[in-house]
C-alpha positions in Angstrom: 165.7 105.1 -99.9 162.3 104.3 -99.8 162.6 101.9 -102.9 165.8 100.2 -101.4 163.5 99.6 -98.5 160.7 98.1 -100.2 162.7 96.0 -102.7 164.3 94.7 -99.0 161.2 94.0 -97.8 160.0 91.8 -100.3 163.9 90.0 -100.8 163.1 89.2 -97.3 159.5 88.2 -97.5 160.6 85.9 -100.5 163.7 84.5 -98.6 161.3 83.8 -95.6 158.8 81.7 -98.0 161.9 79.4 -99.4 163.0 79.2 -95.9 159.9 77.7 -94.6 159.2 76.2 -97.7 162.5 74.1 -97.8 162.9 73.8 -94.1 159.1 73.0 -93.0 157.3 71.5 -96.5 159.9 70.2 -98.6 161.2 67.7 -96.1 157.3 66.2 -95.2 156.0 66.4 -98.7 155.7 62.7 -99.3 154.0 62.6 -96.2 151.1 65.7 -97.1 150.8 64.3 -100.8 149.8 60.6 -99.6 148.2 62.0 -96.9 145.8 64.0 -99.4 145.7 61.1 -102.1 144.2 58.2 -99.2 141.6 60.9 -98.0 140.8 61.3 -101.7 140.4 57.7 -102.1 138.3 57.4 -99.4 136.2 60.0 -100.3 136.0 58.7 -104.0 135.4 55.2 -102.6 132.2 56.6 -100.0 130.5 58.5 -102.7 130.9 55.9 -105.2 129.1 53.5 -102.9 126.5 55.5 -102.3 123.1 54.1 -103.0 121.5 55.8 -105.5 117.5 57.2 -104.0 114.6 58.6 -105.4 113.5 62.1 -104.3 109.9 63.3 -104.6 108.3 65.6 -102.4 104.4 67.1 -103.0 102.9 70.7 -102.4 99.2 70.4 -101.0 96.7 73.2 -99.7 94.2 72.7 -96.5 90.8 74.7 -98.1 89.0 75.6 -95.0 89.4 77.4 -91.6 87.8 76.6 -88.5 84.4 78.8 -88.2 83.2 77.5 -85.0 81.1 79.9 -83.1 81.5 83.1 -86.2 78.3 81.9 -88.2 74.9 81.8 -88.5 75.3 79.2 -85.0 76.6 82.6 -83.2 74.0 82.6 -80.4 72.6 79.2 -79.9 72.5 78.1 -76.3 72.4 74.5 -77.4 75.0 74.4 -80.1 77.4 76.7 -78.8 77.7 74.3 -75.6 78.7 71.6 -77.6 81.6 73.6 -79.5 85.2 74.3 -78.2 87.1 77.1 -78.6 89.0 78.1 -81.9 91.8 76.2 -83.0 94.2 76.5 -86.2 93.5 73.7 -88.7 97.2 73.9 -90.0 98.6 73.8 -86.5 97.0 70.6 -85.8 97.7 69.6 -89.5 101.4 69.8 -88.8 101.2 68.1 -85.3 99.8 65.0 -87.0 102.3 65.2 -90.1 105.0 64.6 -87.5 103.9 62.6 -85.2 105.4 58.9 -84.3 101.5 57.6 -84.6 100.8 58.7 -87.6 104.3 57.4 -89.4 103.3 54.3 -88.1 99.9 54.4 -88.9 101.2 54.7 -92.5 103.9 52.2 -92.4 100.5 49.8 -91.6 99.0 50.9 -94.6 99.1 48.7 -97.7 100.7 50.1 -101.3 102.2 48.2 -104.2 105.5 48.3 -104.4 107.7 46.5 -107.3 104.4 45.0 -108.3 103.6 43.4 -105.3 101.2 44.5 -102.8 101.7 44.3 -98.8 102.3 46.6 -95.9 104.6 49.3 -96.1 106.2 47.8 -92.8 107.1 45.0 -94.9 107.8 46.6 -98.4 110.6 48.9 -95.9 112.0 45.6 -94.5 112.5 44.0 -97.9 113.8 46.9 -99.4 116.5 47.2 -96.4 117.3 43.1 -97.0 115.7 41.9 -94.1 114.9 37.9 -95.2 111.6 36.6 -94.9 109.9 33.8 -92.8 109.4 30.0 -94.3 106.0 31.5 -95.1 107.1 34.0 -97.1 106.2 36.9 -94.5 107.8 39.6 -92.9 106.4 39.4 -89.7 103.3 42.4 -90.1 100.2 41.5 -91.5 96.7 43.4 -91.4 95.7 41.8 -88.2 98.2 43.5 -86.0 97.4 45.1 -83.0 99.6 47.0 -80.6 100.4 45.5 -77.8 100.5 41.5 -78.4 104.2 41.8 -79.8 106.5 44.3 -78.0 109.4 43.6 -80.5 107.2 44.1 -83.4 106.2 47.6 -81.7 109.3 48.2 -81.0 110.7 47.7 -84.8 107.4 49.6 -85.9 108.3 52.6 -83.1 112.3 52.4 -84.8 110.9 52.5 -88.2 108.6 55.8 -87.5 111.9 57.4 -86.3 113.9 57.0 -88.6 111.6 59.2 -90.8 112.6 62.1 -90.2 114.8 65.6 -91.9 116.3 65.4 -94.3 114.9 62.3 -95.8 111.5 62.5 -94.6 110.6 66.6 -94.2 107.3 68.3 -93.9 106.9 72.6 -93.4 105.1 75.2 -94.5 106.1 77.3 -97.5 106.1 81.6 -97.0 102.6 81.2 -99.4 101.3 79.3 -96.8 101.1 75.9 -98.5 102.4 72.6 -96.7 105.1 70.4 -98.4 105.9 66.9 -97.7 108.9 65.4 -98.8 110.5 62.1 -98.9 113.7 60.0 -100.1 114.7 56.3 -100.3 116.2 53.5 -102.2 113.3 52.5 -104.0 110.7 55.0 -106.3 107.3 53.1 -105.3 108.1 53.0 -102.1 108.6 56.9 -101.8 105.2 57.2 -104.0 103.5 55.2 -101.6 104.7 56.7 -98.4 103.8 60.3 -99.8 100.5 59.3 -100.8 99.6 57.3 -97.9 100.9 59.8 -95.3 98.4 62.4 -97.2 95.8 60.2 -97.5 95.8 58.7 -93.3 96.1 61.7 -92.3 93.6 63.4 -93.8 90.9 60.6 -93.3 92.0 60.9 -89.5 91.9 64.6 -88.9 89.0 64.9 -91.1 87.0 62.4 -88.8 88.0 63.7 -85.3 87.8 67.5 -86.7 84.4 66.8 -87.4 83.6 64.5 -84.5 81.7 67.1 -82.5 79.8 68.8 -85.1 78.8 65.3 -85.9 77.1 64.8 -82.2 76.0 68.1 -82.6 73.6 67.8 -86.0 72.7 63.9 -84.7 71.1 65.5 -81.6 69.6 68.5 -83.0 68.2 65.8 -86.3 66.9 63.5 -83.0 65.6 67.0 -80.9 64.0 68.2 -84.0 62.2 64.6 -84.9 61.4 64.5 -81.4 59.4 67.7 -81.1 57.4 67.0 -84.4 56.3 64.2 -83.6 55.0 65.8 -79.9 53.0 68.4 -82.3 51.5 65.9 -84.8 50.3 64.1 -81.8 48.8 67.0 -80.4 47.6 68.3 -83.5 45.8 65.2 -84.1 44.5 64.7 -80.7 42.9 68.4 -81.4 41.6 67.6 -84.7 39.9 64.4 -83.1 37.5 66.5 -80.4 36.5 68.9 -83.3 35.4 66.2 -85.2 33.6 64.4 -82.6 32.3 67.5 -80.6 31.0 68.3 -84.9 32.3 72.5 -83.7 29.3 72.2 -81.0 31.6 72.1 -77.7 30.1 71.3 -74.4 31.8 73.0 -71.1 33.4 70.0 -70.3 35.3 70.1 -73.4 36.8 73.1 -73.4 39.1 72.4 -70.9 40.6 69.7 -73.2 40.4 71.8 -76.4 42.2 74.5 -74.7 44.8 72.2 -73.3 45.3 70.8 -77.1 45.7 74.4 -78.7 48.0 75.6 -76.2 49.9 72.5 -76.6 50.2 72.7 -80.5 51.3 76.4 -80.1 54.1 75.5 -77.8 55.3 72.1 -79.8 54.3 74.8 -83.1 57.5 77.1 -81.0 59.5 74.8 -80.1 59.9 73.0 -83.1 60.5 76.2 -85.6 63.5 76.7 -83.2 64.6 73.0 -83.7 64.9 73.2 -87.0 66.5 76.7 -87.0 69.0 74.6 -85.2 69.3 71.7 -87.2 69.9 73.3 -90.6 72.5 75.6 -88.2 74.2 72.5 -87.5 74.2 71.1 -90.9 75.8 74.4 -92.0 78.3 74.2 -89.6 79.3 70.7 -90.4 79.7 72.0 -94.0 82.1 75.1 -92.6 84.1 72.9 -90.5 84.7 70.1 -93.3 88.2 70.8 -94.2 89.7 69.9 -98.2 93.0 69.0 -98.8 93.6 70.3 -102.1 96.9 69.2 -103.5 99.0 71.7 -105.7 101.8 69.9 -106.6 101.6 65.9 -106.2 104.3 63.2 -106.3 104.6 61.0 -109.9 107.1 59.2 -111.4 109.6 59.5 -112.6 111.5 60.6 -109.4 114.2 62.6 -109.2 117.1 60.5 -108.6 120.1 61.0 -106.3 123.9 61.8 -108.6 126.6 60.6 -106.7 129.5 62.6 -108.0 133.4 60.4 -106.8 135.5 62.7 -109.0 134.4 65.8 -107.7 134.2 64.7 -104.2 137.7 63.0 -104.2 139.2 66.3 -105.7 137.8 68.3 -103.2 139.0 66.5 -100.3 142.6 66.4 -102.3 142.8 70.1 -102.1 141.2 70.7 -98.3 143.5 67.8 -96.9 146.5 68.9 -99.2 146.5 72.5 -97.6 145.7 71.2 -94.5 148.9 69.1 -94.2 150.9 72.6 -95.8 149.1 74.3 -92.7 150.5 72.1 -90.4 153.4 71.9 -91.7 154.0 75.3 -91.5 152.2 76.2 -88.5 155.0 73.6 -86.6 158.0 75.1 -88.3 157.2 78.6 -86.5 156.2 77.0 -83.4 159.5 75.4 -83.1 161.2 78.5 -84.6 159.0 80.6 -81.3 160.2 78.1 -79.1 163.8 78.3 -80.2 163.8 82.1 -79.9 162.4 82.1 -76.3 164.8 79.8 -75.4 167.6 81.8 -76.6 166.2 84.8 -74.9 165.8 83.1 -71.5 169.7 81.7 -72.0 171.3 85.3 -72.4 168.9 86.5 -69.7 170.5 83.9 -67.0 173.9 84.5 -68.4 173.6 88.2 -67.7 
């Protein structure tokens, strides 16, 4: 019995599938196979299309922490006022990697691409077949400023926006090290906007990281000069009345040779403590000095894009096929539900 049921079973599952089969796919199959075939096309024809672009990317280290205030400095009234608080190099890093300013500080930057050298602004619009002026130019040149031309800002603001993930991506691995990557039409181009992203950036953080420690060993260099010269003068100024009191001093002159001895002895103090805080400061400007060391750097020959038609239009064969069986078969039981309810609800109002 249980074997006559199961065989039953399956003759009906079998008879269901070449009742849905002939009922709800045979009659539509034109209709799913072309459907399929022009999604394939277009999917052959896109990829196909595609320009082909150069991949390159570079792997790069920052050397150095901030040390502010955990040194030799740790103490000093007159450095420590100049010095903020603690802040993560690669936190700031990162800020200016992404930042709008700094794309377009880049994008101002000159590089040779295809053998010709001129901003990157203009290298992008060539590359994208914009045309240039009568002159020959593309509208940026080294003299622009912000400001005198809102459409070229706004182009330049457009530009630096449109670098951004997936083409234009910049993290932080799990070993810590930062990562820059970048893709376009055109290998030099991607060279040059790697390397000159590095490069601006690092001049600029480098500069305004070390702004302050800067002040700080140009004022403790001045404070320093300042007091030795106050204790040569009053060095000399003692040496003078011993030589012309020949070590015989009269009443009168003590006063004055007492006034120059305490005088060296303070200046003598003061300035030991000046240049403790000088060479401080030059040590500090040494600890805060970041280095950008770079691991892995971007060279030709890029790694270039593959643009695959075949497999793409196969793919979207199969996924559109089955999706046209789908709904295909996913109408014939809806109609076959509907049918059924409507049979139910007639015998219920003929009862």
């Amino acid at each position: 019995m249980e074997e006559e049921k199961k065989s039953l079973d399956i003759g009906e599952i079998l008879n269901l599938i070449k009742e849905v089969w002939s009922k709800s796919i045979w009659p539509f199959k034109w209709a799913i196979l072309i459907l399929a075939l022009a999604f394939a096309s277009w999917a052959y024809f896109k990829e196909n299309s595609k320009p082909i672009t150069y991949y390159g990317g570079t792997n790069f280290m920052l050397e150095s922490e901030d040390i502010t205030g955990q040194s030799a400095i740790e103490g000093n009234m007159m450095l420590s006022s100049f010095m903020g608080s603690n802040k993560s190099n690669k936190n700031i890093l990162m800020a200016l990697f992404i930042s709008n300013k700094m794309k377009e500080l880049t994008l101002l930057s000159k590089a040779v691409v295809d053998g010709e050298e001129d901003l990157l602004i203009n290298h992008f619009k060539r590359i994208n077949g914009d045309k240039p002026d009568s002159s020959g130019s593309y509208g940026f040149d080294s003299s622009f400023k912000y400001g005198e031309s809102p459409k070229k800002d706004a182009y330049l603001r457009q530009v630096a926006n449109s670098f951004a993930s997936p083409q234009f991506d910049i993290g932080i691995t799990k070993q810590g090290l930062f990562y820059l990557l970048y893709e376009s039409k055109n290998e030099d181009f991607t060279l040059s906007i790697i390397r000159n992203h590095i490069n601006g950036i690092s001049e600029y953080y480098f500069s305004k990281r070390l702004e302050k420690a800067r002040i700080v060993l140009e004022f403790s260099e001045k404070h320093r000069n300042d007091i030795k010269k106050k204790l040569a003068s009053a060095e000399y100024g003692l040496a003078s009345l011993m030589d012309r009191s020949n070590g015989a001093f009269m009443y009168r002159a003590l006063s004055q040779k007492s006034k120059y001895e305490r005088q060296v002895e303070v200046y003598n103090e003061m300035y030991l403590n000046a240049e403790i805080t000088y060479h401080s400061a030059k040590v500090n400007m040494l600890k805060k000095t970041p280095y950008i060391q770079i691991i892995d750097d971007a060279r030709a020959p890029l790694r270039i894009s593959e643009n695959k038609p075949v497999l793409k239009a196969i793919t979207f064969f199969i996924v559109f096929f089955v999706f046209g069986i789908a709904v295909c078969v996913g109408i014939y039981f809806l109609r076959d539900f509907i049918k059924k309810q409507k049979a139910i609800y007639q015998q219920s109002t003929e009862a």
